[in-house]
N, C-alpha and C positions, 0 to 999 in steps of 0.2 A: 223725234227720230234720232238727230245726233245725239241724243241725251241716253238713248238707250243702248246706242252704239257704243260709247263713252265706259256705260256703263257695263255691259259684256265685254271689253278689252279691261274696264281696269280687271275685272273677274279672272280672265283668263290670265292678267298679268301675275293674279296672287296665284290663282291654282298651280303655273308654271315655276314659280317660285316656292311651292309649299311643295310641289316633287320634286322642284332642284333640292331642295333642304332635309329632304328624307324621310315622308309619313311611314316610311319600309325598310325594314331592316330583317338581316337574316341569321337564323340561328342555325348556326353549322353543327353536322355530327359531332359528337362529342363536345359539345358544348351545352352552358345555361346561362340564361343570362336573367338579370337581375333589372327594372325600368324605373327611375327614382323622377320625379318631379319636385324641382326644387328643394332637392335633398331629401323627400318622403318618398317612400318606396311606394311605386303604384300597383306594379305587377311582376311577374315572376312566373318566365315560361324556362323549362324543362326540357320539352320537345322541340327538335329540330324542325326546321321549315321559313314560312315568309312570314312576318310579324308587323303588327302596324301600331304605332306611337304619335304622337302629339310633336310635331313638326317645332321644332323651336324650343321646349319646354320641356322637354323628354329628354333623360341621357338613358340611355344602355350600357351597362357595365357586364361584359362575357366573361364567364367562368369556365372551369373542363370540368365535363360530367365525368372522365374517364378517373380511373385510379393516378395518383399519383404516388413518388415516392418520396419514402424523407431516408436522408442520412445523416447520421449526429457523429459529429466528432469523438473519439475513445478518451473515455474514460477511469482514470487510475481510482479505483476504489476500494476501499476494503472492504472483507470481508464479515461472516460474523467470527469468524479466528481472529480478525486481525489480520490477516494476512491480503498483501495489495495483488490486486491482477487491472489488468488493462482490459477494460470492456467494449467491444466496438458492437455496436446494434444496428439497425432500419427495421424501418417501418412502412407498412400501405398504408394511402389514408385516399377519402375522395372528399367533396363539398356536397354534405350531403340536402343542405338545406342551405340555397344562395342569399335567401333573404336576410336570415342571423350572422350567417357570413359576411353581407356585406355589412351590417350594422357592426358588428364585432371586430372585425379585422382588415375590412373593405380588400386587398388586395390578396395573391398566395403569398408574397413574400410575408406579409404581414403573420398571415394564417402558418408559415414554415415555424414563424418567430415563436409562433404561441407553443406549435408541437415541442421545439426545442426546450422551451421550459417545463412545460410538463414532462415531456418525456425523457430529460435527462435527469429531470427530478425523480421520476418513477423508478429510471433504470437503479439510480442509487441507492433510493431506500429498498427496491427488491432484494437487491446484492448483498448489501451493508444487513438486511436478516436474514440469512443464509449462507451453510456452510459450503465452504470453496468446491469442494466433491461435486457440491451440488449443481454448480456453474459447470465444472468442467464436462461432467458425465450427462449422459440422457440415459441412459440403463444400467443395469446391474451385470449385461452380459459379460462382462470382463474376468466375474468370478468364475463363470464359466466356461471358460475358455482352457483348451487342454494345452499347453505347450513345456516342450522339452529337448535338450542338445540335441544335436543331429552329431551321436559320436558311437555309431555302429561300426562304421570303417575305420575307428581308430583305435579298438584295442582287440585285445585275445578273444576274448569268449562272452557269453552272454551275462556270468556273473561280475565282470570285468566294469562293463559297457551299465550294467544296472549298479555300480557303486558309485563309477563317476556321477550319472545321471543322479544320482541323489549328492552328490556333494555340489553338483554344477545348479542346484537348485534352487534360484533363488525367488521363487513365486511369492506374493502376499496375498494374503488375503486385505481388496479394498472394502472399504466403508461401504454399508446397502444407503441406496441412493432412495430418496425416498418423493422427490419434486424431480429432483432433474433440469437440465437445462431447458429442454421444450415447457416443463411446469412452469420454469422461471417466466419463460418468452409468454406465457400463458395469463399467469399474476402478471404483468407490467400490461399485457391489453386491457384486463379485467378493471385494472385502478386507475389508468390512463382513460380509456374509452368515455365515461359519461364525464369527467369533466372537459374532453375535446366537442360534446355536444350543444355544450355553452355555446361554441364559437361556430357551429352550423358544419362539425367535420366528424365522418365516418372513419374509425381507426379499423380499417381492416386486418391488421396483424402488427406483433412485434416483434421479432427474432433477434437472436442474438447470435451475430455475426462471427464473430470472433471471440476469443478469450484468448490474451497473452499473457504471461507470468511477469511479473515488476522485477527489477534485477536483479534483485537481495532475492527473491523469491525462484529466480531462473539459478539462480548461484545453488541454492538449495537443492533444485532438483541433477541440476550437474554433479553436485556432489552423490547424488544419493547413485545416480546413474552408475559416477565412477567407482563408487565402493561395489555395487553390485557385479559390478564388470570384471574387477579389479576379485573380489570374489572369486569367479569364476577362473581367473588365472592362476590366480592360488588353487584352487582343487587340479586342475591340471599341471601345476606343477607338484605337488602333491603327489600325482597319482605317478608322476615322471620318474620320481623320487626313488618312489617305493620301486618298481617295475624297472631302473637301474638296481637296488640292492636286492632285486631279485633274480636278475640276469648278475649280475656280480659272484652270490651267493651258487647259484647254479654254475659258473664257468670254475668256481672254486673248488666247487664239489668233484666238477669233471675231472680239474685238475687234479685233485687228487687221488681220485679214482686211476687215471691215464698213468700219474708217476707210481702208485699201489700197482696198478700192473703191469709197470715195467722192469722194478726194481724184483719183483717174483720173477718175471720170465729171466732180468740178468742174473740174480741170484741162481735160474735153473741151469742156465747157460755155463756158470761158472762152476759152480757144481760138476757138471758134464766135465766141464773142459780137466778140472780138478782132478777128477776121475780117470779120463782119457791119462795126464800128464803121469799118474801115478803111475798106472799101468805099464805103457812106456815103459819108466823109469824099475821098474821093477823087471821087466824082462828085460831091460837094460843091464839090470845089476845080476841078473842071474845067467846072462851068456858069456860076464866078466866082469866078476864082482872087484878086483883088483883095479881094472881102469876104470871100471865106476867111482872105486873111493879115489883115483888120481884124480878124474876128473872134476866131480866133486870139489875136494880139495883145492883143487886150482884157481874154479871158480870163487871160491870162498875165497884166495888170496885176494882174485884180483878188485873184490868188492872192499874186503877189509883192509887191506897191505896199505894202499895211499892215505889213510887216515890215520897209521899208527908209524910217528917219524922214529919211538923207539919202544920196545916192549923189553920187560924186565922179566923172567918166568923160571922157574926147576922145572917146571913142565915142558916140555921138548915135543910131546905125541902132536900138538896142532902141527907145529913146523918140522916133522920127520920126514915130509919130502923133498926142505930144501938142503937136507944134511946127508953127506954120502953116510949107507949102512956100519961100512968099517972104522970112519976115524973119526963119522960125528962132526966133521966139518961143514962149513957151507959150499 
């Protein structure tokens, strides 16, 4: 009897001991775990819920079923021009198979490491064969797009307003884009994806996040911006130009039109006035004609006399009214 008793305590001592040590373990939502004995994988649940292992001998290694993200560091790459741009990408990815996962990479840090090699690898051989248009654009929209100055309020008239607008003109026609940058993000899941299934990981996408211009390359477009711009200043000064030597020309015109007919109205003026003085002077000289020619006379001294200090003459008729009639003296 003590021998059986002995024997159901040591029992219950291991059974107590074999739940203190965890025949159960739990696999949380978004989780998978992976059950390895003595470094061989024995099983591989999926599904959430209560799970039961081999007490002692059993490890569990939990993985996230959920998506994860990656993000790689930018990248200065060239082109196929030749020309550098800075590419920043991410990516989804999940563990789609824990078991190759754990054999391949055991941890995510591990599994981060593997995406970063391929997929910084991918991102550059995509890039490096492909032209820059192609990276920066995802459509062709741009050719279609209608834009022009907003300079209706700033001149005369409608033929005015349509020369500038064509000098202010500076549209290109870009390159037809023929991948695009989503095609790009497209090719880099395409060549990435089955060799991430080596490693037990599902590439859900690759995008590409950014694209920046390298500086030599930013310098370029600065420039090209400021000639455009710089352009555009020029036809507006241009048009300034011209629309001063056309108000110029016009104010010249008036002007001479205003002194043309002002110099007629004084020329009628004087005229008149000519007329009027003659008249006068004519009834003047016919209500007495004798102190018409004195006064006359007079006049004419006092205009010419101060600028002649001596006159020499046999002619006497100018000065016959400074000489008495009888003895010819002064």
């Amino acid at each position: 009897m003590k021998k059986l008793i002995t024997a159901a305590v040591i029992i219950a001592v291991l059974l107590v001991i074999i739940l203190v040590m965890g025949p159960f373990y739990m696999v949380n939502e978004g989780e998978q775990a992976v059950v390895t004995r003595f470094g061989r994988i024995v099983g591989e649940e999926t599904e959430a819920g209560l799970k039961l292992r081999m007490p002692f001998i059993d490890s569990v290694t939990r993985y996230p079923s959920m998506l994860l993200s990656w993000d790689g560091d930018a990248q200065r790459i060239p082109t196929k021009e030749n020309q550098f741009i800075w590419v920043d990408a991410t990516a989804r990815w999940r563990i789609s198979n824990p078991s190759v996962f754990y054999m391949a990479v055991k941890t995510v840090a591990g599994g981060i490491a593997r995406l970063n090699d391929v997929l910084d690898s991918t991102i550059r051989t995509v890039i490096s064969e492909n032209y820059l248009n192609e990276a920066v654009r995802s459509t062709n929209r741009i050719n279609s797009l209608e834009y022009s100055e907003e300079i209706n309020n700033e001149v005369e008239n409608a033929e005015d307003a349509e020369t500038l607008r064509s000098l202010t003109d500076t549209r290109q026609q870009q390159e037809e884009i023929i991948i695009g940058r989503d095609g790009l993000s497209d090719m880099m899941l395409q060549e990435a994806a089955p060799m991430m299934e080596s490693y037990g990981i599902e590439l859900e996408d690759v995008i590409i996040r950014q694209i920046r211009y390298s500086d030599d390359l930013t310098d370029s477009v600065y420039s090209r911006m400021i000639k455009e711009r710089s352009q555009i200043a020029e036809a507006y000064r241009a048009y300034g130009r011209g629309q001063l030597l056309s108000w110029q020309g016009k104010a010249e015109n008036d002007k001479r039109t205003i002194l043309s007919e002002a110099y007629a109205e004084s020329e009628k003026i004087k005229g008149e006035a000519d007329a009027a003085a003659a008249d006068i002077y004519s009834r003047a000289y016919s209500a007495d004609p004798e102190f018409f020619r004195l006064w006359t006379t007079l006049e004419s001294y006092r205009k010419t006399l101060p600028d002649m200090p001596k006159t020499l003459s046999t002619d006497m008729a100018y000065f016959s009214y400074l000489y008495t009639p009888d003895t010819g003296n002064v």
